[in-house]
N, C-alpha and C positions, 0 to 999 in steps of 0.2 A: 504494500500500500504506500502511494507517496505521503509529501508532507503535505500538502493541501486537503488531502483525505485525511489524514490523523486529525488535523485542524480541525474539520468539517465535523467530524465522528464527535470531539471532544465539545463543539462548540453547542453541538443537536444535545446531548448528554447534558452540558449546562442547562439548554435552554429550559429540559426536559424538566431538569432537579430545581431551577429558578421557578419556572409555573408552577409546582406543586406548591417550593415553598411560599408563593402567594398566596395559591388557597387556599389552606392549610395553616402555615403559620403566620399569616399576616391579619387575617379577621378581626383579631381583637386588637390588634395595633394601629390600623389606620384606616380615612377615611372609606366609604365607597366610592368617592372619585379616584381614592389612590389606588385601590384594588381593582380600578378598570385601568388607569394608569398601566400598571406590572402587567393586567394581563394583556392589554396591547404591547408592550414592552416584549413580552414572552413569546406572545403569537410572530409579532417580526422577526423577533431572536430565531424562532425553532426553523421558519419560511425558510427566508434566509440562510441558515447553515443549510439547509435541504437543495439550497442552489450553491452553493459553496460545495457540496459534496460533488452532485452534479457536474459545473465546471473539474470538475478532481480529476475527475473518470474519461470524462468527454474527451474525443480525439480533435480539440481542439486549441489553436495559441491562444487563451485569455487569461493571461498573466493579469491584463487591468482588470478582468472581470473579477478577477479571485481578493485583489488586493481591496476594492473598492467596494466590494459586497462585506470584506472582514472589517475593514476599516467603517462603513455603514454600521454594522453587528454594534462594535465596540462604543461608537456616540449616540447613536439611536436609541439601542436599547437599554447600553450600559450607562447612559447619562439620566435615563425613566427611573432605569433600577434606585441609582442614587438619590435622584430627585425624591423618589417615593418612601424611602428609607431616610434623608436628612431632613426634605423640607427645601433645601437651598435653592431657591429660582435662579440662581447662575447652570443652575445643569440644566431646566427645562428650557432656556436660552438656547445652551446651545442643542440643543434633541435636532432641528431642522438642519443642522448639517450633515447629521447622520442620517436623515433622509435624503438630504440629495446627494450623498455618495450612495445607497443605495440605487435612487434613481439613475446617478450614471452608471453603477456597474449593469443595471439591466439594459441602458443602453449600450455600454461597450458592445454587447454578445451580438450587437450588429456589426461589429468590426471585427470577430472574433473571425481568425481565420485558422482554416483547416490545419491538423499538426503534421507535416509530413513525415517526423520519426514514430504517430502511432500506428499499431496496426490497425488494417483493415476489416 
């Protein structure tokens, strides 16, 4: 398995342990706005590594798609996570850059070109 797939595997696996521990151990800790917070947070989180895996595997060059979907993961979701656990409105600031690295790595896969060292 390359490193992009160990990433991807590791990142779905957070995503997986982060959701639960929203519903789960977050109830009594904070609001119901926060709690949809995490779980939009979580649902992009899990999305996301699921194309992260994808790009892994694919016989394709998207090295920006891989970088820009991880990079996405970590301000998007990982700045909600924060947000929703400190309070600090400096992290929901910046949540909108982590989506629009998202939104470019799902554009890049339009520039993604075929790998000519994978196989057929």
């Amino acid at each position: 398995m390359n490193t992009w797939a160990r990433v991807a595997a590791i990142s779905g696996a957070l995503a997986v342990a982060l959701g639960a521990f929203g519903a789960h151990g977050l109830k009594a800790h904070v609001t119901v706005e926060g709690l949809e917070t995490w779980k939009t947070a979580a649902h992009y989180h899990l999305i996301h590594s699921v194309l992260l895996f994808v790009c892994a595997l694919a016989p394709l060059e998207a090295k920006w798609t891989k970088r820009l979907i991880s990079t996405g993961i970590i301000i998007f979701a990982g700045s909600l996570y924060i947000y929703v656990l400190s309070g600090v409105k400096f992290f929901a600031i910046i949540t909108p850059l982590g989506g629009l690295s998202l939104i470019l790595g799902w554009i890049s896969l339009l520039f993604a070109r075929p790998n000519e060292s994978a196989p057929s």
